[in-house]
N, C-alpha and C positions, 0 to 999 in steps of 0.2 A: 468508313466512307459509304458501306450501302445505306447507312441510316440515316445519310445526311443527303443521299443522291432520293432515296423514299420518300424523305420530308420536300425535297423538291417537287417533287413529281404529284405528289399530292397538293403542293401549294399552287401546283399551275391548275388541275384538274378543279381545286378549287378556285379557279378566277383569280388569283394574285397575280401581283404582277412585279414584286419583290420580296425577296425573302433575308432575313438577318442571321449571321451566323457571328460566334463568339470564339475572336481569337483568343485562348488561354496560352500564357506562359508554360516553357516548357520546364520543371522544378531542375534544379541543378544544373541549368547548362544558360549561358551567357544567349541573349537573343543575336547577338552575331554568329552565334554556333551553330544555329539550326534557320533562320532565316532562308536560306535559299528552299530547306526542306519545305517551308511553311506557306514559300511562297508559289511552291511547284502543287502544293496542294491547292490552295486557291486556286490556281489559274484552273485544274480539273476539274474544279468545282463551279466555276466561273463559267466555263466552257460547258457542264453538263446543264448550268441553269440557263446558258444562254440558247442551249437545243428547247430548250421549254420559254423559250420567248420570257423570262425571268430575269432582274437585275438582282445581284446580293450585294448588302451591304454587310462590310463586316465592323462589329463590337471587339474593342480590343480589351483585356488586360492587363495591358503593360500601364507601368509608371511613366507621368510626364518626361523621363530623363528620354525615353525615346522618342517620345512624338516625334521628333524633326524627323529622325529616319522612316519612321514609318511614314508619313507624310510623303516624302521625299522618295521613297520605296515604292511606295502603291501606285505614283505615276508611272510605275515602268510597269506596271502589270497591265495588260489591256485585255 
């Protein structure tokens, strides 16, 4: 997380004004399994780039089977 809170903090000092990060599947474990983890992570992550006036978008890895959920997911994240 510090690497990814540095890569903000440098995107802002650089004038950006959004930054992309890539959700990776977690190996061996079903994305219902760790979903809330992943999603507890974004939100801190969300919340440090929003101290820096930063929107993130996130890149995902998953397969089409979950789009719906994610979709459906990422609106309860604010």
């Amino acid at each position: 997380m510090r690497q990814v809170f540095f890569s903000i903090e440098a995107a802002w000092m650089l004038g950006a004004r959004m930054v992309t990060l890539r959700a990776n599947p977690k190996r061996g474990f079903a994305l219902k399994e760790y979903w809330r983890e992943m999603a507890e992570v974004f939100r801190e992550i969300g919340d440090f780039a929003d101290g820096c006036s930063l929107q993130v978008a996130v890149e995902t890895g998953f397969p089409d089977a979950y789009k719906e959920l994610t979709l459906r997911s990422a609106g309860r994240i604010d």
